[in-house]
C-alpha positions as CSV (number, residue, x, y, z in Angstrom):
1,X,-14.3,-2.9,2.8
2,X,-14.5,-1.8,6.4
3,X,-17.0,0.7,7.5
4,X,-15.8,4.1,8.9
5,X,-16.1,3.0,12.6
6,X,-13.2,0.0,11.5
7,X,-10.8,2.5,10.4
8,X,-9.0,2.7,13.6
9,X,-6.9,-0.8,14.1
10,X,-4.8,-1.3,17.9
11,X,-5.3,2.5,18.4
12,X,-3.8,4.0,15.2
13,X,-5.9,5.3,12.5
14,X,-4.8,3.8,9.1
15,X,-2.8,5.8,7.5
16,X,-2.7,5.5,3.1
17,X,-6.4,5.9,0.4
18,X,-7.1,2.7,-0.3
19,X,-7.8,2.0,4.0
20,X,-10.7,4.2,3.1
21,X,-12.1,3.3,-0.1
22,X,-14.7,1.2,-0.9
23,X,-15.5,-0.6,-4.0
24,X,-19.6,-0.9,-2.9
25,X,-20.3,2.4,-5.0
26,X,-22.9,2.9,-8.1
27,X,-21.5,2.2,-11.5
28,X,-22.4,3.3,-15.0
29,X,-20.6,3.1,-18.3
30,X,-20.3,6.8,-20.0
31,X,-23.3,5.5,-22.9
32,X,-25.9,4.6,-20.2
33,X,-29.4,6.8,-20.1
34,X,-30.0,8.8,-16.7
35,X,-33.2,7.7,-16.9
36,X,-32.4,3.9,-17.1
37,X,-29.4,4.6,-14.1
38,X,-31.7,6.1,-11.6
39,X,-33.8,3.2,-12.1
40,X,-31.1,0.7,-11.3
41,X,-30.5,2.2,-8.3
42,X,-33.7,0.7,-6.6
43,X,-33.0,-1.5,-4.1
44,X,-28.9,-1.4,-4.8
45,X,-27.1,-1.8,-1.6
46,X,-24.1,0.3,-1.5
47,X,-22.2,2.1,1.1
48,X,-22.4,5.2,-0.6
49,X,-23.8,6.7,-3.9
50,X,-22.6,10.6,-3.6
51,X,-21.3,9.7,-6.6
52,X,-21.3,7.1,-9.3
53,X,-18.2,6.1,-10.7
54,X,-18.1,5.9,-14.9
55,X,-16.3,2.7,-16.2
56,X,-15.0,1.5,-19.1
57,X,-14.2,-2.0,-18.4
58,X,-12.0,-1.3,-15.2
59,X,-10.6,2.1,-15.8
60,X,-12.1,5.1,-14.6
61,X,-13.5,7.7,-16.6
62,X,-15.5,9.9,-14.8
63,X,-17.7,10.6,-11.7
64,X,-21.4,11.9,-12.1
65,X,-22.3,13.1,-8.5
66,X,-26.3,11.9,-7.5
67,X,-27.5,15.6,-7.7
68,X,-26.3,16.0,-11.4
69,X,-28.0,12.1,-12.0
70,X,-32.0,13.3,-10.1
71,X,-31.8,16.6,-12.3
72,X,-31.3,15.3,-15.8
73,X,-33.6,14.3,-18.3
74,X,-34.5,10.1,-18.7
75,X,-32.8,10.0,-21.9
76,X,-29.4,12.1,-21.2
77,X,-26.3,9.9,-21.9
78,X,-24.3,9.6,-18.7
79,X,-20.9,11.0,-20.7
80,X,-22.7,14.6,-21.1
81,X,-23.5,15.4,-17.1
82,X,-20.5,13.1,-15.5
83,X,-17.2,14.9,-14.4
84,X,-14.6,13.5,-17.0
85,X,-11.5,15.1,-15.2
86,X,-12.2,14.1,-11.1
87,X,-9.9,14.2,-8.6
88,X,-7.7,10.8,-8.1
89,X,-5.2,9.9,-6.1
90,X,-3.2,6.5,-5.9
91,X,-4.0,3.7,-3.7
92,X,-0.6,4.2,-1.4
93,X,-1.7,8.2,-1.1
94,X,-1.1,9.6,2.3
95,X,-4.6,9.8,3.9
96,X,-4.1,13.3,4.8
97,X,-3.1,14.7,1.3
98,X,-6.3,12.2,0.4
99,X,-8.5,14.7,2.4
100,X,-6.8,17.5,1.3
101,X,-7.3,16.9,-2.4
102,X,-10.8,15.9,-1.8
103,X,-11.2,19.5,-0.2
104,X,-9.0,21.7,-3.0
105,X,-11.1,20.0,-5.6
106,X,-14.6,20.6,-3.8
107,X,-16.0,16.9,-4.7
108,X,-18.2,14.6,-2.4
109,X,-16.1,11.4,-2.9
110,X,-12.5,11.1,-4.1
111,X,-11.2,8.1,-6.4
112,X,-8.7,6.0,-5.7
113,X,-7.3,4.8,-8.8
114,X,-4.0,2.4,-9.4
115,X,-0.9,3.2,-12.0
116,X,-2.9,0.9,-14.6
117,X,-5.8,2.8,-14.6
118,X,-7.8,0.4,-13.0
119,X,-10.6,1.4,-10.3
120,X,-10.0,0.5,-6.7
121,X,-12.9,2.7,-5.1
122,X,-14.3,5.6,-3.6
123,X,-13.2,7.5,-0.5
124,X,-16.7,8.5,1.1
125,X,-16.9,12.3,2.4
126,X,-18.0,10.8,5.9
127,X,-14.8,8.6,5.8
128,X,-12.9,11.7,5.4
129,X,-14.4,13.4,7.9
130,X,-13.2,11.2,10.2
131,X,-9.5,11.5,8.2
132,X,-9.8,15.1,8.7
133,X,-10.9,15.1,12.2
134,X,-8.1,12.5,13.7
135,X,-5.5,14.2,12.0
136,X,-6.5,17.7,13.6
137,X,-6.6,16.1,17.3
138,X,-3.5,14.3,16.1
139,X,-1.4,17.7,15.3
140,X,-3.2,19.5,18.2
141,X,-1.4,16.9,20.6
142,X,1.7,17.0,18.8
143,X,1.9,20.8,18.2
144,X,1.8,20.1,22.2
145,X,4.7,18.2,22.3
146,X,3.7,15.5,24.3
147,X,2.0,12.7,22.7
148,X,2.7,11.0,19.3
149,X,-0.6,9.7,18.4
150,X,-4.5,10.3,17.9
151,X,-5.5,7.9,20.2
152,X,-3.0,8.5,22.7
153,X,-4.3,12.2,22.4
154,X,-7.8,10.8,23.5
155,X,-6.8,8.7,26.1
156,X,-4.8,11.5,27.6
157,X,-8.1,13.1,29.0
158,X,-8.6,10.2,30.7
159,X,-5.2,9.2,31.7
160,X,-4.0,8.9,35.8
161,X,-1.9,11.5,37.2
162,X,0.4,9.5,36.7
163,X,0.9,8.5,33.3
164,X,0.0,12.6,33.0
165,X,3.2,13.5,34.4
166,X,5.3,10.9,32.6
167,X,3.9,12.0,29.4
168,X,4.8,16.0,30.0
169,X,7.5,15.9,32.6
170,X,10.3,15.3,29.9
171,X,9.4,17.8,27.8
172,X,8.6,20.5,30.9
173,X,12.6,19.3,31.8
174,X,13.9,20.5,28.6
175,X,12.3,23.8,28.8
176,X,13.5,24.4,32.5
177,X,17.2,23.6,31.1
178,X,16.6,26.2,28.8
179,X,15.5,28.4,31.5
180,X,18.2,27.9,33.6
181,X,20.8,27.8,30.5
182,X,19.1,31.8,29.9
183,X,19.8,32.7,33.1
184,X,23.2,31.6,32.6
185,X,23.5,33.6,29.9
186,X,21.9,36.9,31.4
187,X,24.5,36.3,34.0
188,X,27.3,36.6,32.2
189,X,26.1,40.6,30.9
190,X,26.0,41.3,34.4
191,X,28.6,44.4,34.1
192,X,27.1,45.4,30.8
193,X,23.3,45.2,32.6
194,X,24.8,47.6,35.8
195,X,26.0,50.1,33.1
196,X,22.6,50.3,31.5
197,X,20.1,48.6,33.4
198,X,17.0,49.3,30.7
199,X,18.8,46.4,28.4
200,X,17.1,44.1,31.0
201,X,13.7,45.6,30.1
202,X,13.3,44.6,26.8
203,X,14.6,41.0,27.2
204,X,11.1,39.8,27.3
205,X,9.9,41.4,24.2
206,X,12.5,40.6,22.5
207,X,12.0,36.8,23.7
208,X,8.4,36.7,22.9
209,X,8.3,38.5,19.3
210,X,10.6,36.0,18.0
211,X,9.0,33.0,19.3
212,X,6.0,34.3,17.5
213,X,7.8,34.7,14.4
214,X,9.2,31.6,15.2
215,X,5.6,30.0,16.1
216,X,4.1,31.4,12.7
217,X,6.8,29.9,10.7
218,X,6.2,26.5,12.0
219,X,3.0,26.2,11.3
220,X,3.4,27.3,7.5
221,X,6.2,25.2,7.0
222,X,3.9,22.1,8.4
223,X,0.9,22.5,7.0
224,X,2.5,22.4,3.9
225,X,4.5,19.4,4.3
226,X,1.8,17.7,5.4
227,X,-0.2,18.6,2.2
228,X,2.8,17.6,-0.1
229,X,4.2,21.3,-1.3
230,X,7.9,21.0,-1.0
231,X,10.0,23.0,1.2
232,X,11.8,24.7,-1.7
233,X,8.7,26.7,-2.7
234,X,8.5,28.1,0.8
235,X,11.9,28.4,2.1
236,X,12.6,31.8,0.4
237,X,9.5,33.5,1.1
238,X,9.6,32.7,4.8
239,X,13.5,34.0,5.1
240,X,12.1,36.9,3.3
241,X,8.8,37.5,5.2
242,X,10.4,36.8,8.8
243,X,13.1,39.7,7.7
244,X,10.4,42.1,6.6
245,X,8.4,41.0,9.9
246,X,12.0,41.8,11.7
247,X,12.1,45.2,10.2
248,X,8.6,46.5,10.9
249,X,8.3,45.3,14.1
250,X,11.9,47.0,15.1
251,X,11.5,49.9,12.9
252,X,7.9,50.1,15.2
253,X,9.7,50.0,18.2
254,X,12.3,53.1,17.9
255,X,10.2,56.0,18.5
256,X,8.3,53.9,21.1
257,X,11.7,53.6,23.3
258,X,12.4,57.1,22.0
259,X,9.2,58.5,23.5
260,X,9.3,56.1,26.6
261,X,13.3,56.8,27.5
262,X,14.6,59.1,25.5
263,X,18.0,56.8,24.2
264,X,18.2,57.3,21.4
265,X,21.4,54.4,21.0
266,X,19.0,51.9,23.4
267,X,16.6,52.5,20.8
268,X,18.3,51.5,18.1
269,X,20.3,48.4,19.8
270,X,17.1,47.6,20.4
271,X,15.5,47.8,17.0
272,X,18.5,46.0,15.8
273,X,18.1,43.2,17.8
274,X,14.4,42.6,17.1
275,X,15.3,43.0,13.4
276,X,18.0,39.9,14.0
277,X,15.9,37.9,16.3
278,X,13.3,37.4,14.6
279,X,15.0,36.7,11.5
280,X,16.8,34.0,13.3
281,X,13.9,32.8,14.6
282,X,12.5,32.2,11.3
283,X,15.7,30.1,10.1
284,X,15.2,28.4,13.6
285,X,11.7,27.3,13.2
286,X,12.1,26.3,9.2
287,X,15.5,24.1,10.1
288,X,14.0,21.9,13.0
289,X,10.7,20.7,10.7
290,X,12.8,19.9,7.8
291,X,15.2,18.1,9.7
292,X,12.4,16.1,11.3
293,X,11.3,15.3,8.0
294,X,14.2,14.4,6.6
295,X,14.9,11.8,9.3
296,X,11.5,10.4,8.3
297,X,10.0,11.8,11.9
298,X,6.7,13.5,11.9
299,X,7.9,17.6,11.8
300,X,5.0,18.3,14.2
301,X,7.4,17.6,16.3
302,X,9.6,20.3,16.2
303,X,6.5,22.5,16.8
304,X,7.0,21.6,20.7
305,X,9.0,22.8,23.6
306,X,12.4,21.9,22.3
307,X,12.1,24.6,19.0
308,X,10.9,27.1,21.7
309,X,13.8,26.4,23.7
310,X,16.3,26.7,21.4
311,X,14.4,30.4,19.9
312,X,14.3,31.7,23.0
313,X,18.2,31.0,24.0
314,X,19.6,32.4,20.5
315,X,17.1,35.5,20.7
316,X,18.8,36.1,24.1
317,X,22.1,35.6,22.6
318,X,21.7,37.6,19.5
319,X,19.5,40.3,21.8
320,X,22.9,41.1,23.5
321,X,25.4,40.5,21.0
322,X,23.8,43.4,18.8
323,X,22.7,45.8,21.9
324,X,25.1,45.5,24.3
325,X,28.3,47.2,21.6
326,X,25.7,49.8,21.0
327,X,23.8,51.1,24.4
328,X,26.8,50.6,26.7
């Protein structure tokens, strides 16, 4: 197997358990003597002995981490101090629900085990690590919206000004045809806007609390894909949670506008529309994840500038559909 520092091949980190495991582990059957095992472990060249991995014949029946192994008595049979239920996952596991189930189950290695049974290896925390931390600089430059890979992620603070701008240009584009498509849209209220001017106040905040909602929502929904929970378990409680977020932050605003203006019908329109934006937002920021994933794209995707476009032009649109009948 390949050491940690071979995991990355033409730029791309590999990307399923068995990249990462190694079969160069300590071994024991479940009737072996701690005693006899810590002796055998002179002068055995592994890669690493976190843990040893129990066998019968080929198949795997437990892991007895080293600390557990140093503390027991000579003559303890392996069987009574090993972990008889550890955490497995199968060879073609994603390598970031691999970390992730190495984490949830608080264990130093993780076994990767095949649909026979049979023992392929041991994921090594320090391989993990390096899982764990190319897949955060990964998300980080895709929660950006501008690169698609860890290592274009580390080139990119490196990069000419160049190859800067042709990276982020596109994606800076989209979100200025969004600006001007808003302004198109403020436009058209002009009459409604000359009857009651404050209506333009509040655009902002109405703009910015749903991308918020909208912001929190994505990042739920993806971490949770990328860990392997199915949308259906969170689909519900987010419509539900962005409508409660709706209501408290509109119901929150009303004596504010009524203390600050004294409109009592702005106030409401207002409140109204905070309580529809954001719950729009929500729908917004679940749909454009789960039709990345669906189309087999990574959903980090629809973290970037194009979900934020698209939240802030309906929050503009919904802001004046539900304030304008009331506060003019």
């Amino acid at each position: 197997m390949a050491a940690v520092d071979e995991t990355l091949q033409d730029g791309e980190l590999l990307r399923v358990a068995a990249d990462h495991a190694t079969a160069r582990v300590p071994r024991a059957a479940p009737h072996d003597r701690a005693g006899d095992l810590r002796a055998g472990l002179a002068g055995l060249l592994v890669e690493c002995a976190d843990d040893i991995a129990v066998l019968k014949g080929d198949q795997l029946v437990g892991l007895l981490p080293i600390e557990r192994l140093l503390a027991a008595p000579a003559d303890t049979p392996v069987e009574a101090i090993m972990d008889p239920d550890p955490p497995t996952v199968p060879p073609g596991e994603a390598q970031e629900r691999a970390a992730w189930e190495m984490v949830r189950r608080g264990e130093s290695s993780l076994a990767v085990v095949g649909e026979d049974g049979r023992f392929v290896g041991l994921i090594p925390p320090h391989r993990m690590l390096a899982v764990l931390l190319a897949e955060h600089d990964e998300d980080l430059a895709r929660i950006g919206g501008y690169l698609a890979s860890t290592a274009g992620a580390r080139i990119a603070a490196e990069e000419p000004v160049g190859r800067r701008l042709w990276h982020r240009l596109p994606w800076l584009l989209i979100g200025l045809i969004g600006a001007m498509l808003s302004a198109v849209i403020v436009g058209s209220f002009e009459e409604q806007l000359a009857q009651n001017v404050l209506l333009a106040f509040f655009v902002p905040a109405v703009v910015y609390m749903a991308d918020a909602v909208g912001t929190q929502t994505e990042a739920v929904l993806i971490r949770g894909l990328s860990v392997g929970i199915h949308i259906r378990q969170v689909i519900r409680r987010e419509i539900l949670t962005g409508l409660i977020v709706g209501l408290l932050v509109g119901g929150a605003f009303v004596p504010f506008c009524l203390l600050g203006w004294g409109e009592a019908d702005l106030a409401v329109a207002v409140g109204l529309a905070l309580v529809a934006s954001c719950s729009v937002a929500t729908v917004v920021a679940m749909t454009l994840p789960m039709l990345f994933h669906r189309l087999g794209h990574d959903p980090a995707f629809g973290s970037g500038p194009l979900a934020t476009v698209i939240q802030d032009l309906l929050s503009i649109v919904v802001y004046f559909a539900v304030a304008v009948p009331i506060a003019t």
